[in-house]
FIVEXDO-890681 format. One record per residue (C-alpha): chain; x, y, z. Coordinates in steps of 0.2 Angstrom, whole numbers. Layout:
<rs>
unit_c1_c2_c3
A_X_Y_Z;
...
</rs>
This chain:
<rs>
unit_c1_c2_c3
A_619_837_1278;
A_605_848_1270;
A_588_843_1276;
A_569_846_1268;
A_555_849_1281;
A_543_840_1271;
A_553_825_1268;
A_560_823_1285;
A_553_809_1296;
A_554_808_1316;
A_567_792_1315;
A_579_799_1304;
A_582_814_1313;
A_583_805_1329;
A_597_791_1320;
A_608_806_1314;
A_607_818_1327;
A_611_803_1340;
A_625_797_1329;
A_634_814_1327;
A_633_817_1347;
A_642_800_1348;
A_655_803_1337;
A_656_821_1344;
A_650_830_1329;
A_636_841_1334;
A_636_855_1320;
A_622_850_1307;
A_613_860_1296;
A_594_857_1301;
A_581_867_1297;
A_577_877_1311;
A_559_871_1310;
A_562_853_1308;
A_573_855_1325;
A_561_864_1335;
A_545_851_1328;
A_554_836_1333;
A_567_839_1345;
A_557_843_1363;
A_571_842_1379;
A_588_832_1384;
A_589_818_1393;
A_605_806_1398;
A_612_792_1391;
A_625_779_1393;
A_639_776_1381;
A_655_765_1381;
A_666_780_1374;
A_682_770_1377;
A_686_751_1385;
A_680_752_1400;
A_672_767_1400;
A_654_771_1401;
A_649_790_1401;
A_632_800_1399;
A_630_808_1386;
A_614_823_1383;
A_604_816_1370;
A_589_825_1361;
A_570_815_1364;
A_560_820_1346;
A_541_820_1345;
A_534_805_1340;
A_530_799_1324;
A_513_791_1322;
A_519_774_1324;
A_531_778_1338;
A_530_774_1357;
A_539_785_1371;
A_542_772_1384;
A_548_779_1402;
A_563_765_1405;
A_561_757_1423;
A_572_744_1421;
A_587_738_1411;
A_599_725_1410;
A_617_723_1408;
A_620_710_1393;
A_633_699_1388;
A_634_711_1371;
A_635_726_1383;
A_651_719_1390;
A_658_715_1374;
A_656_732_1368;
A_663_738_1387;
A_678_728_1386;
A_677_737_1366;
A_676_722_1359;
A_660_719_1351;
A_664_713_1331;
A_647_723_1327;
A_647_738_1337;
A_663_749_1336;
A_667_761_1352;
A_660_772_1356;
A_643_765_1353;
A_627_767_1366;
A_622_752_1376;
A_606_745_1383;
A_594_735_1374;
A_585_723_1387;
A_573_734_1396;
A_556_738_1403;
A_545_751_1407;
A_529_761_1404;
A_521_769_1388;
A_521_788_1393;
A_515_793_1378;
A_509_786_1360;
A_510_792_1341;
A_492_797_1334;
A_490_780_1324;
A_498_768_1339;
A_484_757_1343;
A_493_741_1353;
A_497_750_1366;
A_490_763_1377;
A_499_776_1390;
A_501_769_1408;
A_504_750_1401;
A_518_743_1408;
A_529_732_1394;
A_544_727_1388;
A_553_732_1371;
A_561_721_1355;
A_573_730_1352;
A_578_725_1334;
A_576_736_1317;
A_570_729_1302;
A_569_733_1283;
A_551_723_1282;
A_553_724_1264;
A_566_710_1260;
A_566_691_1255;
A_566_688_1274;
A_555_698_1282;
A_542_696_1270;
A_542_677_1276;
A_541_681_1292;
A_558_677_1297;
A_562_696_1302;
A_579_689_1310;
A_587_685_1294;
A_583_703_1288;
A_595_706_1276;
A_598_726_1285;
A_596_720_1302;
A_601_731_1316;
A_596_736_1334;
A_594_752_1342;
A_608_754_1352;
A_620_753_1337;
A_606_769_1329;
A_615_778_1344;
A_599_772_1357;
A_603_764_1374;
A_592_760_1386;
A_602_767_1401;
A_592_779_1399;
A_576_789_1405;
A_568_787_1389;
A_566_774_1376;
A_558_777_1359;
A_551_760_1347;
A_537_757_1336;
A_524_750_1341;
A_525_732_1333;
A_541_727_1344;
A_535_734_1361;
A_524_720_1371;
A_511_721_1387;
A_522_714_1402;
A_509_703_1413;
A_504_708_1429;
A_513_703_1442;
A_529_702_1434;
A_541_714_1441;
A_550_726_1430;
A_567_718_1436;
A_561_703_1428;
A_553_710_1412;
A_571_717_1408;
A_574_699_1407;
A_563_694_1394;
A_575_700_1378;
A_589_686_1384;
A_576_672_1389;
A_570_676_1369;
A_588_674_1364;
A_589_657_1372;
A_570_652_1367;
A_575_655_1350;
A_590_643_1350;
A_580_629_1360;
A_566_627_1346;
A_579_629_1335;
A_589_612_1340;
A_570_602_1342;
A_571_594_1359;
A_564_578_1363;
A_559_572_1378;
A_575_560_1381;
A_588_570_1374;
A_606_573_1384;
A_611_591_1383;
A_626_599_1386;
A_627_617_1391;
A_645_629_1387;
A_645_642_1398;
A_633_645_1415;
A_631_665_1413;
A_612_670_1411;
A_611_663_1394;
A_617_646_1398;
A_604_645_1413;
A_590_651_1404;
A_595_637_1389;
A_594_626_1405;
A_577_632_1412;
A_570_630_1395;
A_579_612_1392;
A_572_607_1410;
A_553_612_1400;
A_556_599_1386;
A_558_585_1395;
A_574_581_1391;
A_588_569_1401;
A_601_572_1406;
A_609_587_1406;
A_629_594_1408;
A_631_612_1410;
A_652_620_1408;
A_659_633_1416;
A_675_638_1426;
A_664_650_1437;
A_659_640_1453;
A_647_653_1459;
A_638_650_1440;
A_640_631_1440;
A_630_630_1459;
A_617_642_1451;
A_616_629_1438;
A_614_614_1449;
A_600_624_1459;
A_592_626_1443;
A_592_608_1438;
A_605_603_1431;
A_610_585_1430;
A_630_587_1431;
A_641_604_1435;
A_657_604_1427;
A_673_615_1432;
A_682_615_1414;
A_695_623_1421;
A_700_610_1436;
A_695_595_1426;
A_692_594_1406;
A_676_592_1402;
A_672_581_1386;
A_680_566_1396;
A_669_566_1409;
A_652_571_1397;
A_659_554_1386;
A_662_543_1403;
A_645_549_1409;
A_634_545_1390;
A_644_526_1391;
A_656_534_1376;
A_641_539_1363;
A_639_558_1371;
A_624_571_1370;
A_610_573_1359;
A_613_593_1359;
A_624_603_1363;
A_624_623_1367;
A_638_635_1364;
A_635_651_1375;
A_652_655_1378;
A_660_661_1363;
A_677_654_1362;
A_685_642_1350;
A_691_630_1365;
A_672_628_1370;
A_663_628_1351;
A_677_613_1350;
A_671_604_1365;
A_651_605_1358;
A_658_596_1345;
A_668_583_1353;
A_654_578_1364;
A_640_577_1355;
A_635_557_1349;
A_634_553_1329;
A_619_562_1322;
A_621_577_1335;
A_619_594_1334;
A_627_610_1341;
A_622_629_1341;
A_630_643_1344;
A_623_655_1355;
A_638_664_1361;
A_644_680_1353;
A_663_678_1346;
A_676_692_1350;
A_689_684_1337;
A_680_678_1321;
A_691_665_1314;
A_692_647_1324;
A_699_630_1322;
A_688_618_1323;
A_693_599_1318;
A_681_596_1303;
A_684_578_1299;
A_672_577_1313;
A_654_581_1304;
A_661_567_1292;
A_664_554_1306;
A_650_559_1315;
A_636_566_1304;
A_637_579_1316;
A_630_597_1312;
A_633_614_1320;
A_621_629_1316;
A_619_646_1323;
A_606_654_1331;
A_603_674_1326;
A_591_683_1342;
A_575_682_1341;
A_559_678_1329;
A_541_678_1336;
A_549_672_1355;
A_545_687_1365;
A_528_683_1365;
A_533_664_1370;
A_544_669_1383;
A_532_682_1391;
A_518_668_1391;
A_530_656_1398;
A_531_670_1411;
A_514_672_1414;
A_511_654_1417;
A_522_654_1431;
A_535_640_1419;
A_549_651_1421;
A_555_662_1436;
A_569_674_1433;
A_572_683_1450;
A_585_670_1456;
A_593_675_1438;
A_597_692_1448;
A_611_695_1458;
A_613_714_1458;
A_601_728_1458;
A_607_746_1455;
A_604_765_1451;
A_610_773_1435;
A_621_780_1442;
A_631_764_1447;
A_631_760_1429;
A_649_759_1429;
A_651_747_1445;
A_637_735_1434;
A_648_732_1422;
A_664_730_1436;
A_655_720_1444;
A_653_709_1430;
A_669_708_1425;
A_677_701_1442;
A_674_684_1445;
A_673_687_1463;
A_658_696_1466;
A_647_681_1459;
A_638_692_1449;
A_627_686_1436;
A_613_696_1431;
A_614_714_1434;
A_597_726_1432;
A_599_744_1432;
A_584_752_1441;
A_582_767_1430;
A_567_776_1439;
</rs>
């Protein structure tokens, strides 16, 4: 790939030189120039190369672009997609693939036209890319951007020392909210996202698939809304007392005791107002169904390793029963920080491990065996 100094910009040498290093392929024809203008030192960062296999690889920090913010990564944490694509598994990010896209940290250093943020601010990064040009975007409803992506599949992780975003997706973390907790703030959107999507009322009986941090956010937030009562589901029993301690109205074991019979016993037969898939298996998106009362609603929230289910149709007929998807996030990080703020939310309990970098690899083990009760994992990065 020939390049023209004039017509290169910081991003898209960044994109291409991290994705050749990740594929192994380093031997690109760059302008000298070009290299020694934007490319500055190395640094390291994580990459699952195989299943089950995270390595560090040198990566290349470029100068900033005028828009651009250089963030020094304090900390980040292990997500649900992260162990999808360490189990190599992730239907949107083939291996090998960088990882880490919750995180927090402070602005080192600013573009010449960056005007939100200053350096020495502590905050937190969106971590999506949009076109901002297309049908969606120019609504508003960036989400739905018909090129969506997010930096760790442009070949940027944030296990990292260093995180590179624009300026519009990077946000001020409030004061007195740790950086353990601001690396939180990325899956609490997630699950703002798909609470105002299903419109809670004060009343409404929930029930929760799946008590990993997502399902217990869903249930922090849902505790907000006033609703009823609420069911959470998992086969974890170190998740479900989590659960209960966060206010849950019934804990269910769905591996000792089916859960829709109990959910129907408990709602006299009619079932829930909501339901929340966060698991990402076709047995639980069919239970969301079968619980919820006529005129229901379930969402998925849950990221599906096999992409074709069964689910028993004749149930939207009988029921009037309707199941949406909910895609990241759209405006919620400046919810979820306020909600912060205010003191509404607390996430520390939501953290069960802190580690160094360097222990990257037992993060993800740990996550991966039941038995060390492990639920949120932060990576303390400096």
């Amino acid at each position: 790939m020939d390049w023209n100094l004039k017509e290169t910009s910081t991003v898209q040498v960044y994109e291409v030189v991290a994705q050749k290093e990740i594929e192994g392929r380093s031997s690109l024809k760059i302008h000298p120039k070009i290299f020694e203008t934007y490319m500055t030192k190395t640094y390291p960062m994580a990459i699952v190369s195989a299943p089950g296999k995270v390595e560090f690889q040198e990566k290349w920090l470029p100068e900033l672009s005028p828009k651009e913010v250089l963030i020094g990564v304090k900390a980040s944490s292990i997500c649900g997609s992260d162990l999808h694509i360490f189990k190599g598994k992730h239907p949107s990010a083939p291996l090998p693939v960088a990882i880490g896209h919750e995180l927090s940290g402070e602005v080192l250093k600013i573009g010449s036209g960056v005007s939100i943020v200053r350096e020495g601010d502590r905050v937190v990064v969106e971590p999506v890319i949009t076109c901002g040009q297309c049908y969606f975007c120019q609504k508003g409803e960036y989400n739905l951007c018909t090129q969506i992506s997010f930096q760790y599949r442009k070949g940027q992780g944030a296990f990292a020392p260093y995180f590179i975003a624009k300026e519009d997706w990077v946000h001020q973390l409030p004061e007195g909210i740790s950086y353990e907790e601001g690396a939180l703030i990325e899956p609490l959107s997630v699950s703002l996202h798909a609470v105002k999507k299903r419109n809670l009322q004060p009343g409404h009986t929930v029930a929760i698939f799946g008590a990993g941090a997502i399902g217990l956010m869903l249930l922090l937030l849902i505790r907000l809304s006033e609703a009823g009562e609420v069911f959470i589901v998992d086969v974890q029993d170190h998740r479900l007392k989590k659960a209960k301690v966060f206010g849950a109205s019934y804990i269910l074991n769905n591996s000792k005791k089916e859960a829709v019979p109990i959910i129907l016993e408990k709602t006299s037969q009619l079932g829930v107002d909501r339901a929340f898939e966060a698991v990402g298996l076709e047995s639980t998106l069919v239970q969301s169904l079968k619980v919820l009362k006529k005129g229901g609603s379930s969402i998925i929230v849950g990221i599906f390793e096999e992409q074709e289910v069964k689910i028993p149709v004749n149930l939207f007929i009988q029921k009037e029963i309707s199941l949406t998807g909910s895609q990241g996030y759209c405006w919620d990080f400046q919810s979820a920080l306020k909600l912060l703020e205010k003191g509404e939310i607390h996430l520390k309990e939501m953290i069960t491990h802190v580690l160094p970098l360097s222990s990257l690899q037992k993060g993800f083990e740990l996550l991966m065996d039941p038995k060390s009760e492990a639920i949120k994992v932060v990576i303390k990065v400096d």
